[in-house]
N, CA, C and O of each residue as an XYZ file, in Angstrom:
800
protein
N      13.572     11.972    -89.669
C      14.050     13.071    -88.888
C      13.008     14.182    -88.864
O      12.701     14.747    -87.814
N      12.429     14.504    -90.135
C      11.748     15.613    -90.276
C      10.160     15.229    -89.125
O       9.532     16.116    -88.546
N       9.873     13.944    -89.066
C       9.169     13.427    -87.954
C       9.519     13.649    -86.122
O       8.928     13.843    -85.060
N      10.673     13.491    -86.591
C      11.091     13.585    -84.754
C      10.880     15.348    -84.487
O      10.253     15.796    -83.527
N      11.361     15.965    -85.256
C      11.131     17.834    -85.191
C       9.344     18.166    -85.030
O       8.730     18.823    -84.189
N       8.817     17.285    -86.399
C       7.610     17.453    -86.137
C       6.668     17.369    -84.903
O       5.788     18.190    -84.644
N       7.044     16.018    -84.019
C       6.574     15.581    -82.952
C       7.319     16.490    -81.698
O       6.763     16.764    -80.634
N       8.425     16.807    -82.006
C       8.458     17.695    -80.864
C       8.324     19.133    -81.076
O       8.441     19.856    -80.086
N       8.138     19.559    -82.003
C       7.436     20.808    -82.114
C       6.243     20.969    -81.899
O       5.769     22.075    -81.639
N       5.433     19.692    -81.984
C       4.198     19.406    -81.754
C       3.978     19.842    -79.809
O       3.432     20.733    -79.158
N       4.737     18.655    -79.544
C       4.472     18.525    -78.043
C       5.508     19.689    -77.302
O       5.304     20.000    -76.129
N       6.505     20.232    -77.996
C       6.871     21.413    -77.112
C       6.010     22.284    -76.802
O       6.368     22.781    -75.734
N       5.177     22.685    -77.116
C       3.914     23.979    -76.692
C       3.466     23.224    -75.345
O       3.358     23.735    -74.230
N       3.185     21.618    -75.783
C       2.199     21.312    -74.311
C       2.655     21.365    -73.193
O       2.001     21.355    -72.150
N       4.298     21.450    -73.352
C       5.178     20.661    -72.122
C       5.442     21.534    -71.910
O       5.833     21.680    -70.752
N       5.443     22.884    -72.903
C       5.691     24.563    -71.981
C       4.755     25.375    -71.018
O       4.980     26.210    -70.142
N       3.230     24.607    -71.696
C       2.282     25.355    -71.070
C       1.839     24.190    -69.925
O       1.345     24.347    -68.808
N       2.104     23.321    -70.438
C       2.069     22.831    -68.770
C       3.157     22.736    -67.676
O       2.969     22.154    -66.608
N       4.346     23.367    -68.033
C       5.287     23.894    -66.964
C       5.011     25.110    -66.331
O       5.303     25.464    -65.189
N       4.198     25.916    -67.533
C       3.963     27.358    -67.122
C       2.384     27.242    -65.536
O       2.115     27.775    -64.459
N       1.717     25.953    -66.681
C       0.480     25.538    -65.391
C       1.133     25.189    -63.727
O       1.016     25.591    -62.570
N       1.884     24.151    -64.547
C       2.569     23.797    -62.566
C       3.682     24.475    -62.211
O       4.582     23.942    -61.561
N       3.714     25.721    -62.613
C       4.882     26.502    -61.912
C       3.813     27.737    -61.670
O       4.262     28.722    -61.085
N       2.778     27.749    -61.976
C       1.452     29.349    -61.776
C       0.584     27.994    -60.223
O       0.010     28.327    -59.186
N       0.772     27.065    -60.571
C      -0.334     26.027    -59.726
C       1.109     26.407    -58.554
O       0.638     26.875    -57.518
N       2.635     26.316    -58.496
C       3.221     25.795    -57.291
C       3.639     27.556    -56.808
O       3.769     27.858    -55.622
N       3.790     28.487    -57.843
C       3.356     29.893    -56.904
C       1.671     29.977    -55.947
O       1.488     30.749    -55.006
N       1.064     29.412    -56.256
C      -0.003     29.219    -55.475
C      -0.412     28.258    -54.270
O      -1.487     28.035    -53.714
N       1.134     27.689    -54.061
C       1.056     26.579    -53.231
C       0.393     26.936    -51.855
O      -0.124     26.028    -51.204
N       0.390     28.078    -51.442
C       0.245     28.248    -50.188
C      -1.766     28.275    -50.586
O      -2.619     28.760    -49.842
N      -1.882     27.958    -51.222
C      -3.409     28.410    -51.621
C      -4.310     27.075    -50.936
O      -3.469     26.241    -50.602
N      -5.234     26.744    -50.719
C      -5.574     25.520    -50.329
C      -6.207     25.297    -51.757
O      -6.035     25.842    -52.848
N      -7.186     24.047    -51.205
C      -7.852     23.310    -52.546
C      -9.007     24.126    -52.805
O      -9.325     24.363    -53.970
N      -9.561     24.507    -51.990
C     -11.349     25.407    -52.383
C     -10.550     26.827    -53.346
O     -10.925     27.077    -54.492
N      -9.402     27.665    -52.627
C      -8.987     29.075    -53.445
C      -8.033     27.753    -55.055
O      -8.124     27.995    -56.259
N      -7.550     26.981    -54.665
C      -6.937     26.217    -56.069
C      -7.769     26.460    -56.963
O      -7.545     27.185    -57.932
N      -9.307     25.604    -56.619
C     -10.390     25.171    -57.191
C     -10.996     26.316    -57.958
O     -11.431     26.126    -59.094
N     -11.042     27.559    -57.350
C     -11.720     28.520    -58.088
C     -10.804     29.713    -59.144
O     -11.273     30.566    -59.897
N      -9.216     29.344    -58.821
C      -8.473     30.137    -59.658
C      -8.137     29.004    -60.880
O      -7.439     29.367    -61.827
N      -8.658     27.629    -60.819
C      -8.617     26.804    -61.717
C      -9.748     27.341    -62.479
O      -9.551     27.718    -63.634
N     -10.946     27.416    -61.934
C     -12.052     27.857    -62.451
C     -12.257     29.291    -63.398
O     -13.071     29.259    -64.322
N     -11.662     30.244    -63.183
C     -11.457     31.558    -63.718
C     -10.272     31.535    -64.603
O     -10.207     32.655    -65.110
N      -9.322     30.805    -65.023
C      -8.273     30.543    -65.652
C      -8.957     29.721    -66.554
O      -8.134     29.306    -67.369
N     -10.152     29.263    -66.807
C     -10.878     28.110    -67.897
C     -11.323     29.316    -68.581
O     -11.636     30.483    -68.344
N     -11.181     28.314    -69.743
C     -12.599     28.959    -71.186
C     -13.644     28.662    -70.557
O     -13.793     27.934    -69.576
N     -14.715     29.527    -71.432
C     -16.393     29.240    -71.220
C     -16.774     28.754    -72.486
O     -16.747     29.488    -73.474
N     -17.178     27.402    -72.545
C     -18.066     27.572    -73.801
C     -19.417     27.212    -73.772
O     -19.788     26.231    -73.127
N     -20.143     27.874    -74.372
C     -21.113     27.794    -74.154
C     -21.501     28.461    -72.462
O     -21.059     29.473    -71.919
N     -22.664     27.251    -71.868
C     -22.879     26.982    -69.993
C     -21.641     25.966    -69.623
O     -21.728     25.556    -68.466
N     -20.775     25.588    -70.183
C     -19.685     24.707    -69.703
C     -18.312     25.446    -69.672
O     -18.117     26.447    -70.362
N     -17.499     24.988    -68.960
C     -15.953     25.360    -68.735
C     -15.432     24.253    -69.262
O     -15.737     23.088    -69.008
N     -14.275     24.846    -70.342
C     -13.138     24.277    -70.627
C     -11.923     24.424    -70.053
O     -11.093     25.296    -70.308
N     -11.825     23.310    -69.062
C     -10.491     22.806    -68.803
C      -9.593     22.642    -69.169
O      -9.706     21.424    -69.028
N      -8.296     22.780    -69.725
C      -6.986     22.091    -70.128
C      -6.945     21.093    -69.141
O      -7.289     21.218    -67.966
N      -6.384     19.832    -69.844
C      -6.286     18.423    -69.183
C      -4.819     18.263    -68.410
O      -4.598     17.286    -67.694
N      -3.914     19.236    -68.609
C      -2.395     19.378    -68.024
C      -2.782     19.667    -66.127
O      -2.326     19.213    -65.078
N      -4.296     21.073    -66.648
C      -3.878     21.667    -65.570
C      -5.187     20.856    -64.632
O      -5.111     21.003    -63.412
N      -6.317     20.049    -65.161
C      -6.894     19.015    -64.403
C      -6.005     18.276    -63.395
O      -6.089     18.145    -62.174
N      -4.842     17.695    -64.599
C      -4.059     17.123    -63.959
C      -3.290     17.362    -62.769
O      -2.992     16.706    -61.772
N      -3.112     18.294    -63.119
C      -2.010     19.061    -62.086
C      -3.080     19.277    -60.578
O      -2.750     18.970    -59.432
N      -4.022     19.710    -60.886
C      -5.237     19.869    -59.730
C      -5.169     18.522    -59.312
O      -4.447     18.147    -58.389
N      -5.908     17.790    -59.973
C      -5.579     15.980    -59.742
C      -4.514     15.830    -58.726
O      -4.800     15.214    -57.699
N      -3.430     16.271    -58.862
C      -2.050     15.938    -58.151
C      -2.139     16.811    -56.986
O      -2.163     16.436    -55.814
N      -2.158     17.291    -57.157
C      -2.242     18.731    -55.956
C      -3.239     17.904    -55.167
O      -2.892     17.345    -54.126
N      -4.333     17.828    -55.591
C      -5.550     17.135    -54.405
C      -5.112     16.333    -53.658
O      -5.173     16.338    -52.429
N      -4.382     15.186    -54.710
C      -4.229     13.738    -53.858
C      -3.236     14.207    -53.072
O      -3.433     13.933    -51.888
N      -2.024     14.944    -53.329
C      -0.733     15.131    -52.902
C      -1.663     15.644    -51.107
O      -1.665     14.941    -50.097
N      -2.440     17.252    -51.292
C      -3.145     16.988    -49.858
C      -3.713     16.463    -49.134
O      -3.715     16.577    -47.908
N      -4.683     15.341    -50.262
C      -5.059     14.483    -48.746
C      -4.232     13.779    -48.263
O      -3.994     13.720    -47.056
N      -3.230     12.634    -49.839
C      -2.172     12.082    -48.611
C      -1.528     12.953    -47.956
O      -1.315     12.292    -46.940
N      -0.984     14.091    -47.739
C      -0.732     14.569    -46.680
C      -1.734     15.194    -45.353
O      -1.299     15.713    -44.325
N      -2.537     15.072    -45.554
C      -3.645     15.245    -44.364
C      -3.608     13.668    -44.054
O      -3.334     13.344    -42.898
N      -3.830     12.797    -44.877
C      -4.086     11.154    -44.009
C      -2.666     11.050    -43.205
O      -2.773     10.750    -42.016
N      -1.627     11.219    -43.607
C      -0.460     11.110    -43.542
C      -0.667     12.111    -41.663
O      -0.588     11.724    -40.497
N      -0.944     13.449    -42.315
C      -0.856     13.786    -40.542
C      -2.085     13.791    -39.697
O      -2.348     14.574    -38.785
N      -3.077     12.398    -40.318
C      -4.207     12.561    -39.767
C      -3.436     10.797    -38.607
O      -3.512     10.627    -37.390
N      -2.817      9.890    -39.651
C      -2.446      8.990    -38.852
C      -1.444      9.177    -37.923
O      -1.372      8.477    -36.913
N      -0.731      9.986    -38.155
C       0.619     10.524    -37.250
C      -0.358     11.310    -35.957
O       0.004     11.028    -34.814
N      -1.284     12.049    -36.064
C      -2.141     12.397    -35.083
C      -2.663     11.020    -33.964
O      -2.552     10.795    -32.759
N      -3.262     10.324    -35.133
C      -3.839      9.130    -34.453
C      -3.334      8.321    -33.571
O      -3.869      7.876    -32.555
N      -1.843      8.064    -34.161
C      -0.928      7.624    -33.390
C      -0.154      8.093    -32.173
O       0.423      7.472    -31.280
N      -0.366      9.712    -32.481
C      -0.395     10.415    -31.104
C      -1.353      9.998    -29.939
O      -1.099      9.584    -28.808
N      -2.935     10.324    -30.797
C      -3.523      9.523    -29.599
C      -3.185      8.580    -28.854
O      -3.022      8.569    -27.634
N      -3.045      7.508    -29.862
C      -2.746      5.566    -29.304
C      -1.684      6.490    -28.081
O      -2.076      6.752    -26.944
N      -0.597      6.796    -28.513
C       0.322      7.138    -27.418
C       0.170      7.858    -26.060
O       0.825      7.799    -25.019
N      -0.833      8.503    -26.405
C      -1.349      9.738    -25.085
C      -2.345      8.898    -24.648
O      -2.789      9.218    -23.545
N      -2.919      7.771    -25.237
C      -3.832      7.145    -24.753
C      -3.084      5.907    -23.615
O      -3.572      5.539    -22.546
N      -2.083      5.549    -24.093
C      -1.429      4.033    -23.668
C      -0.540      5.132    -22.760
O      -0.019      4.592    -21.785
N      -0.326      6.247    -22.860
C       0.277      6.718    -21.170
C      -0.344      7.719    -20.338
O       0.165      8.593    -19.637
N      -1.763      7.359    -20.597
C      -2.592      8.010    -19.877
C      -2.965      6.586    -19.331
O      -3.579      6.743    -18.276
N      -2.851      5.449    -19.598
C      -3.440      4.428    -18.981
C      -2.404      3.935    -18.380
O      -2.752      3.120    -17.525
N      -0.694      4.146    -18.492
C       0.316      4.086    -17.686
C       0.471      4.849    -16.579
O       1.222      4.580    -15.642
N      -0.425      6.065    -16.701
C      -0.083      6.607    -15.473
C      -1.563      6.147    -14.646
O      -1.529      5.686    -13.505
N      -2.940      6.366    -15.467
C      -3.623      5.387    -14.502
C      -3.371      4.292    -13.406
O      -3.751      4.224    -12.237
N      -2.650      3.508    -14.128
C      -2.391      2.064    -13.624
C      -1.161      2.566    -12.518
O      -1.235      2.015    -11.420
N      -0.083      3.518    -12.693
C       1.061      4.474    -12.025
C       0.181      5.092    -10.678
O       0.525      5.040     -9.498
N      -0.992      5.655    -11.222
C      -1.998      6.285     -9.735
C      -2.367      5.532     -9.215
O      -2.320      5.576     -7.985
N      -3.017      4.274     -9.988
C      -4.148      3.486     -9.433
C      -2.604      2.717     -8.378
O      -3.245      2.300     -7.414
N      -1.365      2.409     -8.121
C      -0.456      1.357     -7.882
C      -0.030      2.316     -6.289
O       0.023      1.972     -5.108
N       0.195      3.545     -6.961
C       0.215      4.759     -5.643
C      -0.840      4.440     -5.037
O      -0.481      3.675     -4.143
N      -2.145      4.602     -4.989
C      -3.640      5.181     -4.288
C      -3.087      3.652     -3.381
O      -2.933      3.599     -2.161
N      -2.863      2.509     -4.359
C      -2.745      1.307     -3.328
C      -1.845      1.179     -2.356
O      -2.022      0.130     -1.735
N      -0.990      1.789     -1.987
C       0.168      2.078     -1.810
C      -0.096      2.874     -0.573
O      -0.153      2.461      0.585
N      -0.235      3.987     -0.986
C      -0.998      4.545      0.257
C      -1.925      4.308      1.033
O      -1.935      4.673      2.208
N      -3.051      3.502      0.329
C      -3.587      2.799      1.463
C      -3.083      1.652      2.086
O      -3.172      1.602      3.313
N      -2.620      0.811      1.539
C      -1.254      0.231      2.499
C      -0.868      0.244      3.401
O      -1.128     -0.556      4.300
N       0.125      1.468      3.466
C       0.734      2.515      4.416
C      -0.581      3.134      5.468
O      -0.487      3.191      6.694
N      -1.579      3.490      4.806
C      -2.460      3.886      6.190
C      -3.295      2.834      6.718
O      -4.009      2.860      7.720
N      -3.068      1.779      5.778
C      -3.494      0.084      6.789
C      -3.088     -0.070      7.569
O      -3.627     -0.603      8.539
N      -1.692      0.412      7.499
C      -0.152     -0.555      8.461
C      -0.221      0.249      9.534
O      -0.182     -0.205     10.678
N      -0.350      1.752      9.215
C      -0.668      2.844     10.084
C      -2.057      2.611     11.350
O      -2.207      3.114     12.463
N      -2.475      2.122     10.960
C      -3.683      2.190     11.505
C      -4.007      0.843     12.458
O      -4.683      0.724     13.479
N      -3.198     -0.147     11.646
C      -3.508     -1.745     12.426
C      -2.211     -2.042     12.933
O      -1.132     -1.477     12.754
N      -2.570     -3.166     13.683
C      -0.716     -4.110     14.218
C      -1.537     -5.638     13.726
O      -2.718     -5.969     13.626
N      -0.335     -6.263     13.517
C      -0.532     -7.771     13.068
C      -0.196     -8.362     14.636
O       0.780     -8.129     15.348
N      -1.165     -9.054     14.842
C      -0.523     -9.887     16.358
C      -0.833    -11.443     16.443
O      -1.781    -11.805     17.139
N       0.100    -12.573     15.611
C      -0.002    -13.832     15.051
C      -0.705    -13.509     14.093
O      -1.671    -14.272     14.057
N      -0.732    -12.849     13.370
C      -1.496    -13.050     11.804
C      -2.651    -12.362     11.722
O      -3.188    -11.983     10.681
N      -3.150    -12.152     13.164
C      -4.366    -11.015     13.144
C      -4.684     -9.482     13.023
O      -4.415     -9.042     14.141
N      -5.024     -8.670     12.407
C      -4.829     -7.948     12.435
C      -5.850     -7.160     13.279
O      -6.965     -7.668     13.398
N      -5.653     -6.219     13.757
C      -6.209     -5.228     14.743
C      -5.934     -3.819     14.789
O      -4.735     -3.545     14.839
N      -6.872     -2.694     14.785
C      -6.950     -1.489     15.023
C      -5.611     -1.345     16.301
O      -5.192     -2.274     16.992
N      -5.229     -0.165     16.326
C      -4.085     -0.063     16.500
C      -5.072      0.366     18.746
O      -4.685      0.272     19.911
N      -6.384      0.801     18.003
C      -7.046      1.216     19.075
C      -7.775      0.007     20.089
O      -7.863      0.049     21.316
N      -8.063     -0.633     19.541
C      -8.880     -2.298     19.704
C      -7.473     -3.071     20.545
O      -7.436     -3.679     21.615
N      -6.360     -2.736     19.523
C      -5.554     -3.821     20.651
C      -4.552     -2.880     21.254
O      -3.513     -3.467     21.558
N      -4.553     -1.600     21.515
C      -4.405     -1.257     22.876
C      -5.779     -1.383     24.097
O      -5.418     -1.687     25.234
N      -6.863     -1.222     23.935
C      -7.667     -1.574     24.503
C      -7.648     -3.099     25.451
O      -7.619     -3.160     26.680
N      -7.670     -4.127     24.601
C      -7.376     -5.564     24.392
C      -6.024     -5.252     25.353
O      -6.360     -5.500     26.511
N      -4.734     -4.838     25.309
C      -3.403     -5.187     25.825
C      -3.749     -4.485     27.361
O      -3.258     -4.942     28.393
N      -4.780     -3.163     27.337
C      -5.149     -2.440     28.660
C      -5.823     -3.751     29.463
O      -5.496     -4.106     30.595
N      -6.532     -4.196     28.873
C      -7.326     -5.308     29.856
C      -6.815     -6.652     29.537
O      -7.404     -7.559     30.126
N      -5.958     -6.961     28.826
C      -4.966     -8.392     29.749
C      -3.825     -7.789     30.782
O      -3.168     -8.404     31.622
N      -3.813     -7.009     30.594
C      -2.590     -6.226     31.708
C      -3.020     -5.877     33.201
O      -2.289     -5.827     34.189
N      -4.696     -5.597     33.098
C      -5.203     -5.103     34.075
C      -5.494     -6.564     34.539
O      -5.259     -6.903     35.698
N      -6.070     -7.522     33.504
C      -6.627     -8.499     34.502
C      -5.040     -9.789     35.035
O      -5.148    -10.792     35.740
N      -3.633     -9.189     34.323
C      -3.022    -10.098     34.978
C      -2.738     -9.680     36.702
O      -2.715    -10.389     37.708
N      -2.458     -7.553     36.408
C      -2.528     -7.162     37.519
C      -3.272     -7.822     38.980
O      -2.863     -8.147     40.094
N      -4.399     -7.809     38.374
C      -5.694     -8.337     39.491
C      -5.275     -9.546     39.949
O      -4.980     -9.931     41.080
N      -5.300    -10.176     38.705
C      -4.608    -11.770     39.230
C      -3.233    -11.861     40.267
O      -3.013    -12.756     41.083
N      -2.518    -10.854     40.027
C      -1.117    -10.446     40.744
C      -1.498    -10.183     42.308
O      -1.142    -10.743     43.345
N      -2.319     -9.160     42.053
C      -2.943     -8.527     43.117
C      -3.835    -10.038     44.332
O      -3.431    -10.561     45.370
N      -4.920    -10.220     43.632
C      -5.412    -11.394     44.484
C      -4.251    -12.551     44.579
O      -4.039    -12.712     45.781
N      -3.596    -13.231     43.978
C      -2.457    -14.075     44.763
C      -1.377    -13.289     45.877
O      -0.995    -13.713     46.968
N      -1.088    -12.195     45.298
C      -0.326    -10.989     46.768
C      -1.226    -10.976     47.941
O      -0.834    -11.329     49.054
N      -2.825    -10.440     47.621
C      -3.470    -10.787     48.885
C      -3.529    -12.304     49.608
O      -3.336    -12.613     50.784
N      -3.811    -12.983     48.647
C      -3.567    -14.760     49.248
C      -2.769    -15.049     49.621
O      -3.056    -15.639     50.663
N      -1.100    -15.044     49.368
C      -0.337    -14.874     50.027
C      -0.119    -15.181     51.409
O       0.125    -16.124     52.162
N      -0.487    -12.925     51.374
C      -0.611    -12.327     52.610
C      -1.379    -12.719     53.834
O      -1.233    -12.506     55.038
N      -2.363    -13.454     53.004
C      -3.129    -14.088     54.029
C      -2.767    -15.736     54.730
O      -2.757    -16.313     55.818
N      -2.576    -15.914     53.696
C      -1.707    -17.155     54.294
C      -0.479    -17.003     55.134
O      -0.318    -17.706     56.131
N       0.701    -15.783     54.625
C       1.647    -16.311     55.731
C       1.056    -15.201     56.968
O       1.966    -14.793     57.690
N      -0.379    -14.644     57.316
C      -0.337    -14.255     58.526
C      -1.445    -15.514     58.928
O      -1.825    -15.450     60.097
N      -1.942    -16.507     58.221
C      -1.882    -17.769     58.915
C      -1.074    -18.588     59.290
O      -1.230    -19.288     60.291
N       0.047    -18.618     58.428
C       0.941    -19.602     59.043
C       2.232    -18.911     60.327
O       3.172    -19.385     60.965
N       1.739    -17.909     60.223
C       2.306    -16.766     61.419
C       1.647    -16.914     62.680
O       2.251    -16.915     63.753
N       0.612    -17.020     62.575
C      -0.568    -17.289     63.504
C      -0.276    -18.758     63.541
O      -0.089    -19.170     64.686
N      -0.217    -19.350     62.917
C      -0.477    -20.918     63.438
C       1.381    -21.150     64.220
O       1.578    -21.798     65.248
N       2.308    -20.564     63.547
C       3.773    -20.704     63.882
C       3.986    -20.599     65.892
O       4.265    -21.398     66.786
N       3.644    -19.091     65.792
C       3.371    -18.694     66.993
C       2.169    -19.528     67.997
O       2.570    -19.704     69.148
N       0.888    -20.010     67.733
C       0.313    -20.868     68.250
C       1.384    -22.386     68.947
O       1.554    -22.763     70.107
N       2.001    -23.009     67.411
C       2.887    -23.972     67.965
C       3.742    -23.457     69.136
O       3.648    -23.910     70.277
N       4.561    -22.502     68.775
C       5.451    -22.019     69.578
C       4.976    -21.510     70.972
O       5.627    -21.486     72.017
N       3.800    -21.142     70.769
C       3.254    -21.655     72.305
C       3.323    -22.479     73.149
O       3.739    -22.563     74.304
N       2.635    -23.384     72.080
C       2.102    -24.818     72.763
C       3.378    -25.424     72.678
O       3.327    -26.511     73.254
N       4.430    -25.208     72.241
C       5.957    -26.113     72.532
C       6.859    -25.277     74.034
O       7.592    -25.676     74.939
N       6.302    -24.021     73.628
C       6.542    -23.341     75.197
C       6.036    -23.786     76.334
O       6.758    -24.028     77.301
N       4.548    -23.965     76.349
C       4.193    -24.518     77.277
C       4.091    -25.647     77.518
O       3.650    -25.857     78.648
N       4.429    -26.967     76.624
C       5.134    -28.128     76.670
C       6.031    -28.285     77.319
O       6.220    -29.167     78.156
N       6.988    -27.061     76.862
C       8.215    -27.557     77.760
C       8.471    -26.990     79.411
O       9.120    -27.238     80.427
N       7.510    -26.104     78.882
C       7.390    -25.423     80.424
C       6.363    -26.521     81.375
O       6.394    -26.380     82.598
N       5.843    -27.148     81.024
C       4.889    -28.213     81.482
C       6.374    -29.861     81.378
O       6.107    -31.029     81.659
N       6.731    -29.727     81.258
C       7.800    -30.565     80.991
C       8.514    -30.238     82.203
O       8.083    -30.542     83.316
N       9.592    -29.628     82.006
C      10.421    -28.188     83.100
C       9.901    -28.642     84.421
O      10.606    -29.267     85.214
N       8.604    -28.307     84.658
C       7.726    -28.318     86.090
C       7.240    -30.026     86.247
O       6.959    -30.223     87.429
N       7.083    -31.152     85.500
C       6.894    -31.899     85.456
C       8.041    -32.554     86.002
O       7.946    -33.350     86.936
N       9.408    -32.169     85.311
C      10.453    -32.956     85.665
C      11.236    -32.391     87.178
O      11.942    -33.091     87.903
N      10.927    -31.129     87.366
C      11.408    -30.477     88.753
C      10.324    -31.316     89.459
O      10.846    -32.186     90.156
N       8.956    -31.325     89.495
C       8.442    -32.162     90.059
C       8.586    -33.595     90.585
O       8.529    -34.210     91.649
N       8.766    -33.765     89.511
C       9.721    -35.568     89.800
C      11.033    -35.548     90.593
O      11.404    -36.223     91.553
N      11.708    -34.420     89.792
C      13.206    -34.894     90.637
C      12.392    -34.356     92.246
O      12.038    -35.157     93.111
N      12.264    -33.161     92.323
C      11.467    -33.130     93.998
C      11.072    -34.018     94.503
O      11.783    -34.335     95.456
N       9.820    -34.960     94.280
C       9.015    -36.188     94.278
C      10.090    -37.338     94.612
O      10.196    -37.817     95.742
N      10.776    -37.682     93.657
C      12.462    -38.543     93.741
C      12.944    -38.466     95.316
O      12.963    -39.200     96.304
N      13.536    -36.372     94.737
C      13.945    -36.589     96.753
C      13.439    -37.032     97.744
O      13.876    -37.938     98.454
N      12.182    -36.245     97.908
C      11.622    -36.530     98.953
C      11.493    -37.857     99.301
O      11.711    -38.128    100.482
N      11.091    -39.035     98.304
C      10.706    -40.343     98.299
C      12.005    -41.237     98.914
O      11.909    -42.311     99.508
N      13.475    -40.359     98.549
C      14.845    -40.920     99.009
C      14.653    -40.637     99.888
O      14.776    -41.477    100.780
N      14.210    -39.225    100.243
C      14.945    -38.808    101.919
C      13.776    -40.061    102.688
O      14.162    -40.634    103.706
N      12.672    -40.322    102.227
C      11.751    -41.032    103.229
C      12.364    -42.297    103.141
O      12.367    -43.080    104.091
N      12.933    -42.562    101.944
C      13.577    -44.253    101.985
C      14.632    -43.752    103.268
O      14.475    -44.063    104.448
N      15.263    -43.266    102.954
C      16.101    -42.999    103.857
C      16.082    -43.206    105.273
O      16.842    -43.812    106.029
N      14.556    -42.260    105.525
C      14.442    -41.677    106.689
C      13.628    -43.373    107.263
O      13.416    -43.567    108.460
N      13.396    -44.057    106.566
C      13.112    -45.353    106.674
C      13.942    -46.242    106.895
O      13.638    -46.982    107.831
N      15.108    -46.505    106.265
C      16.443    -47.001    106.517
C      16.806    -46.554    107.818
O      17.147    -47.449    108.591
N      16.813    -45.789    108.100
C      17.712    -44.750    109.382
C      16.559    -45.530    110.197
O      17.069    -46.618    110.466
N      15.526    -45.504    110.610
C      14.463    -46.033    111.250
C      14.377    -47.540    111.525
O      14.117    -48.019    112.629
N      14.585    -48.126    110.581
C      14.874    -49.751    110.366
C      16.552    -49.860    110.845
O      17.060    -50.972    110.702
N      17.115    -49.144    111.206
C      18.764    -49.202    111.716
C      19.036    -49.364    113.282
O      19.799    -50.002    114.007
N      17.581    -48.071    113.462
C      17.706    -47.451    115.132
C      17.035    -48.782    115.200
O      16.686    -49.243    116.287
């Protein structure tokens, strides 16, 4: 028993003065590591050209250090990972612009051309193109209207020609056959006048 008192009478001083270290180290929390470093430094013995450290409050520095960098790695990767993220939707919206820019040109393709069987054409090219099959069916319209025209004032001309020549056919007919029947009479009345003669 008189051992267990001993040993902790022993180690109660250390475990006080190193509560007193990390409770003087965590009022200083707001301190960084360089102001830590040098109120660690002025809080040491000198002996001699060397500083004596207490090994509680090494420790405690020890802890404190690592405790900031892992927390700097800690918000150095949480940063990083910001990047990755600002990076992967900066390349979402890239690929988001780059899908628009296509998009719109698209739209001022479609704008700009007509598909006619699969071809495509300036919207200017095949009105051009539709001006001159239109004009040359016109023409074509036009020269068969004149051909036509010319034909039925030939066959107008030739109609009327017949109708002449069937006029004067029949009018040559008409006078042909008054002729005859005349010719007829006369030839009776002479039979006649022959009979009557051959009677007397």
């Amino acid at each position: 028993m008189k051992r267990l008192i001993f040993l902790v009478a022993l180690i109660l001083p250390h475990l006080l003065n190193a509560q007193l270290a990390a409770k003087a180290l965590e009022s200083n929390a707001e301190l960084d590591l360089k102001e830590r470093y040098q109120v660690m430094k002025t809080n040491s013995q000198t002996y001699e050209d060397y500083k004596v450290i207490k090994e509680y409050i090494l420790d405690g520095f020890w802890k404190i250090t690592v405790d900031s960098i892992s927390k700097k790695e800690s918000l150095l990767v949480a940063e990083r990972q910001k990047v990755v993220d600002l990076q992967a939707e900066l390349a979402a919206s890239r690929q988001e612009l780059a899908n628009q820019q296509a998009s719109v040109e698209g739209i001022t393709f479609d704008s700009e051309h007509i598909s006619v069987f699969g071809i495509h054409f300036r919207k200017s090219v095949f009105l051009i193109i539709t001006i001159a099959v239109v004009a040359g069916l016109l023409t074509v319209i036009v020269g068969i209207l004149a051909r036509l025209k010319i034909l039925q004032t030939t066959v107008k001309d030739k109609t009327q020609v017949a109708d002449s020549l069937t006029h004067e056919f029949e009018e040559y007919k008409r006078k042909a056959l008054e002729r005859q029947s005349k010719l007829s009479r006369e030839l009776q009345n002479e039979r006649n006048k022959l009979v009557d003669l051959g009677r007397n």
